[in-house]
C-alpha positions as CSV (number, residue, x, y, z in Angstrom):
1,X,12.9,0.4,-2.6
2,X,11.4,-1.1,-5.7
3,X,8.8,1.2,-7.6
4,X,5.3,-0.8,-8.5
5,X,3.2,1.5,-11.6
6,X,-0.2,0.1,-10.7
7,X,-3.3,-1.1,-12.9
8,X,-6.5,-1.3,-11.7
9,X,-9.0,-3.2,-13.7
10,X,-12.7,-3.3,-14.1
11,X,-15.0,-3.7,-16.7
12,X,-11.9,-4.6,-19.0
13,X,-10.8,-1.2,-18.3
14,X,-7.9,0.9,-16.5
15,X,-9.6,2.4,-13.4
16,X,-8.8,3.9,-10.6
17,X,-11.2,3.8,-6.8
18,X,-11.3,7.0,-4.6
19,X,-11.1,5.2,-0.9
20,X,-11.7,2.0,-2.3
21,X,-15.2,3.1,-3.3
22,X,-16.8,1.6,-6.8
23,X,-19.1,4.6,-7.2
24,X,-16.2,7.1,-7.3
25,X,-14.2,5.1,-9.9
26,X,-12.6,7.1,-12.7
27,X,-11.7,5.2,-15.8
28,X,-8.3,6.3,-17.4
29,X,-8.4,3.9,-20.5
30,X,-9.4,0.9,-22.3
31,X,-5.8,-0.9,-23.4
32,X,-4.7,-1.8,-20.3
33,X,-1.6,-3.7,-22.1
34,X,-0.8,-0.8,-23.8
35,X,-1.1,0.9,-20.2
36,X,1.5,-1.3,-18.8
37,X,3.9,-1.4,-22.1
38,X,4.1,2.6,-21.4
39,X,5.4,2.0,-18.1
40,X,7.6,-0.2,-19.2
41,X,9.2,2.2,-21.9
42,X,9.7,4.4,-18.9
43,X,11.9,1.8,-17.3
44,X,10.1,0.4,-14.8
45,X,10.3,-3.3,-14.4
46,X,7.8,-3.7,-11.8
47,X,4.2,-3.7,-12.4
48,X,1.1,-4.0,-9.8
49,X,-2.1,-5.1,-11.0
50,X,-5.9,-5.8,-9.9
51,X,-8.6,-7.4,-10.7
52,X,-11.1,-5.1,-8.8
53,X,-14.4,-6.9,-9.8
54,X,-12.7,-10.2,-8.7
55,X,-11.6,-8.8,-5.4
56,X,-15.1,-7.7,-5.2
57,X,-17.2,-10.6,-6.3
58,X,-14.3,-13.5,-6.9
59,X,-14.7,-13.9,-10.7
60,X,-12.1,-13.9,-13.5
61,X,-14.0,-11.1,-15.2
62,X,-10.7,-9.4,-15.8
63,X,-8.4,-12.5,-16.3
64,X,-8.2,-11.9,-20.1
65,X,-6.8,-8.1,-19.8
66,X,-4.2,-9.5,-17.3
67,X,-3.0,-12.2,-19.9
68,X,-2.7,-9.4,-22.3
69,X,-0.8,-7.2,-20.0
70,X,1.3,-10.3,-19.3
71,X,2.2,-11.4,-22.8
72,X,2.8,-7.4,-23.7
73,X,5.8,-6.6,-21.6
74,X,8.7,-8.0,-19.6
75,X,8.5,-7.0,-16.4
76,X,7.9,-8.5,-12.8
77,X,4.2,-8.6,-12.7
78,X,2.4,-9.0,-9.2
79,X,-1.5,-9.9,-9.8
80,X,-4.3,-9.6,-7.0
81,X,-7.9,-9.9,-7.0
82,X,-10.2,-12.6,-6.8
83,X,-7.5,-15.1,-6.6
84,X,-9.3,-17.5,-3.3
85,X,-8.4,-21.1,-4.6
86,X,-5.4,-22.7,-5.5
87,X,-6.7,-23.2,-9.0
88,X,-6.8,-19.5,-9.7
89,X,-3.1,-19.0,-8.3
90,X,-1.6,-21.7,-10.6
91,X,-3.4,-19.7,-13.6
92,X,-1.8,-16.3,-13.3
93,X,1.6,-18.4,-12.5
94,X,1.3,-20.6,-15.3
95,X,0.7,-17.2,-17.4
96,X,3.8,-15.5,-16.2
97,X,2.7,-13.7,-12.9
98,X,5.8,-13.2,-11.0
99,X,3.7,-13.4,-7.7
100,X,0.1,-13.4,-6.6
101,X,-1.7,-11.4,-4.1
102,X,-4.0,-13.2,-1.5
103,X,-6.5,-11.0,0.1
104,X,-10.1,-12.1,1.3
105,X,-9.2,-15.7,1.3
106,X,-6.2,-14.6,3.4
107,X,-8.3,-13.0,6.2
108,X,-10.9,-15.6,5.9
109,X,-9.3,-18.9,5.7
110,X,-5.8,-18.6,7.5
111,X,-5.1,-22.7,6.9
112,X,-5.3,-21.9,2.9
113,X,-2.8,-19.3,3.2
114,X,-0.3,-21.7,4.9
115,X,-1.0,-24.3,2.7
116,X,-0.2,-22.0,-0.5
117,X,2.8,-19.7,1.7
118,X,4.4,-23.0,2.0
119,X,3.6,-24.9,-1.4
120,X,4.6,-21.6,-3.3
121,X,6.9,-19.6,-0.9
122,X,7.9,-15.9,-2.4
123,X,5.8,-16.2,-5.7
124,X,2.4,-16.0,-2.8
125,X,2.0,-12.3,-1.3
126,X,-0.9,-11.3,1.2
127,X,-2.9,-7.9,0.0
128,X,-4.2,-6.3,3.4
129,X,-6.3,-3.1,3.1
130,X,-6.4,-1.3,6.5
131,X,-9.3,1.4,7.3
132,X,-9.2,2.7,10.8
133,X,-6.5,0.0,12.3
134,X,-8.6,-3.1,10.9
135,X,-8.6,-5.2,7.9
136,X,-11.2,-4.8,5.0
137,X,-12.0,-7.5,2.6
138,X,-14.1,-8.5,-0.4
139,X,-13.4,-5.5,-2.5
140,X,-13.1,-3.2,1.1
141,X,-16.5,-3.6,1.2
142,X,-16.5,-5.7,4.1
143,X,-14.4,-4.6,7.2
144,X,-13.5,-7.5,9.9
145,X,-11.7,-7.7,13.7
146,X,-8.5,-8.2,12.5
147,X,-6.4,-5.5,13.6
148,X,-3.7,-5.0,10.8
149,X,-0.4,-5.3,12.3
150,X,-1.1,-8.4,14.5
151,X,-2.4,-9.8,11.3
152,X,1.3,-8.7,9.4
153,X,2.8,-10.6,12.2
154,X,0.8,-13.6,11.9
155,X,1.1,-13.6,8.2
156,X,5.0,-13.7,8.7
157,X,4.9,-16.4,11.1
158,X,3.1,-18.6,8.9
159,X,6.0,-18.3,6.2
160,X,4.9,-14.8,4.0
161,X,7.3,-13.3,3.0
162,X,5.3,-10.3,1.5
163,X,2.3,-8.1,2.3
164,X,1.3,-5.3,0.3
165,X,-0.2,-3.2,2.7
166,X,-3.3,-0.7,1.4
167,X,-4.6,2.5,3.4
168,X,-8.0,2.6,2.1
169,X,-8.6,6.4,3.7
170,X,-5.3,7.3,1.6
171,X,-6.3,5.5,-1.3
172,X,-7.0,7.3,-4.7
173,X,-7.0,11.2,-2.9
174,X,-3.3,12.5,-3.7
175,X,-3.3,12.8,0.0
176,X,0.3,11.6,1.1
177,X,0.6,8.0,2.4
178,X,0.6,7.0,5.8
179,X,4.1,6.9,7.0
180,X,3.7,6.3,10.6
181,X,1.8,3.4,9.6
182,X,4.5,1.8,7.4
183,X,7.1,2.8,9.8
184,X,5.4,0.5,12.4
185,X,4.9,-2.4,10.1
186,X,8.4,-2.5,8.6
187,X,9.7,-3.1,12.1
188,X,8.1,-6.7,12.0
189,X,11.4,-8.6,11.0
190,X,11.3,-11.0,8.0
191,X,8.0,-9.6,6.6
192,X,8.8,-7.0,3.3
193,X,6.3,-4.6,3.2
194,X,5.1,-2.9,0.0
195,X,3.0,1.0,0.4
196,X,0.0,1.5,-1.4
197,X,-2.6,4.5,-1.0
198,X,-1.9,8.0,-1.1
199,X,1.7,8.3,-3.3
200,X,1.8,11.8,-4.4
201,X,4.7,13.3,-4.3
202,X,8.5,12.3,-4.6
203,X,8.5,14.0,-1.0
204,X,6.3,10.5,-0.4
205,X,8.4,8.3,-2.1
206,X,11.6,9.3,0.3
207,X,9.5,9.3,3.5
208,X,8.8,5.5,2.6
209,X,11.9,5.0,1.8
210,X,13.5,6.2,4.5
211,X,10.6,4.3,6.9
212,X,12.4,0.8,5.3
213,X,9.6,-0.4,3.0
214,X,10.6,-2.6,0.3
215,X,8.8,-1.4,-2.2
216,X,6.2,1.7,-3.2
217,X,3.2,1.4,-5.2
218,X,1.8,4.2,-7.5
219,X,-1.6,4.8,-9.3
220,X,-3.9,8.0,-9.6
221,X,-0.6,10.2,-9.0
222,X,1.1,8.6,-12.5
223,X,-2.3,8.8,-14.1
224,X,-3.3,12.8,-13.3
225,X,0.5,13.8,-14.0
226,X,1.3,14.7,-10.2
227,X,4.4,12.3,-10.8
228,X,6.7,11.5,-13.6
229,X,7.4,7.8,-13.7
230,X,10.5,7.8,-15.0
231,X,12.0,10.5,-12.2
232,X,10.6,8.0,-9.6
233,X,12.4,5.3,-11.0
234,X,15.3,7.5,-11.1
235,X,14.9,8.6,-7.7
236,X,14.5,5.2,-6.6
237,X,17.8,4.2,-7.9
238,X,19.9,7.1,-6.6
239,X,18.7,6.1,-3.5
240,X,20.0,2.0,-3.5
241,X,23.5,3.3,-4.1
């Protein structure tokens, strides 16, 4: 399982949402390269970061902190948020994204994300935040039908080969993520899924772990202290051999 430090940008800034909501948001600083070069002294050499007022209103309002995150460290850098045209994905490529995340324009326009799934294979992920069993979109603020494991599978068929997978309810609360939930999804074969929401304890990590995910993204716990970054990583490792 592949560890994923996470930035969450807005305003410039490193944030973090409580449930995915944009009045609870607690900023934890205002270098967010500097941010991502301190996880990368730790040793990680994965890095999750969004664009939350993209995902929200589809603007690049954060584009510039993301190039500066980009050009400050070597890592594999995943980018979501805002990214609905094909114009937008070929921008954080051609800066040095490892992959992009489609979200909103995934839900809503199912043709696109075969088009780019198959023009782009691996380097194209699909973000899907789940709240109660269903899909939420445009920043969460907009919750459709589509019911989130049917929407893995079809997301598989059509050629993804990656969906990070978001429990909004678990999101940002030191809470404990959603096993169960991730223990469902990983049983759709050929479909890597990535955790996010609710990591916050190293007890966490090795429930996911154990439930087959492919990878574990972490925010508020790294940012309050509840875990060390580097003991992840360590654990992380331990675990592969």
């Amino acid at each position: 399982m592949e560890i994923f430090p996470a930035i969450d940008l807005s305003g410039g800034k490193v944030v973090r949402l409580t449930r995915g909501d944009y009045d609870q948001m607690t900023v934890y600083g205002d270098d967010p390269a500097a941010v991502a070069a301190e996880f990368w002294r730790a040793g990680a050499r994965n890095l999750h970061v969004v664009d939350l007022d993209g995902a929200k209103d589809g603007t690049t309002a954060n584009q510039q902190a993301v190039r500066q995150i980009l050009a400050a460290v070597d890592m594999f850098v995943e980018v979501g948020g805002g990214i609905r045209n094909e114009e937008r994905i070929r921008q954080y490529l051609d800066l040095g994204a490892g992959r992009v995340i489609l979200g909103t324009v995934a839900a809503k326009d199912p043709e696109f994300l075969r088009e780019m799934a198959a023009k782009y294979g691996d380097k194209i992920a699909v973000g899907i935040d789940a709240r109660g069993g269903r899909v939420a979109v445009s920043g969460w603020l907009e919750e459709t039908e589509l019911e989130t494991a049917e929407f893995c599978r079809f997301c598989r068929d059509i050629g993804v080969r990656t969906a990070i997978v978001t429990d909004i309810d678990k999101d940002g609360v030191l809470g404990g993520a959603n096993v169960e939930l991730y223990r469902e999804l990983t049983a759709i074969e050929g479909l890597d899924i990535i955790a996010s929401g609710g990591v916050s304890s190293q007890s966490d990590l090795d429930a996911l772990a154990a439930a087959g995910v492919a990878g574990a993204i972490i925010g508020k716990a790294l940012y309050n202290g509840n875990l060390d970054l580097a003991e992840c990583l360590a654990g992380a490792e331990a675990a592969k051999c």
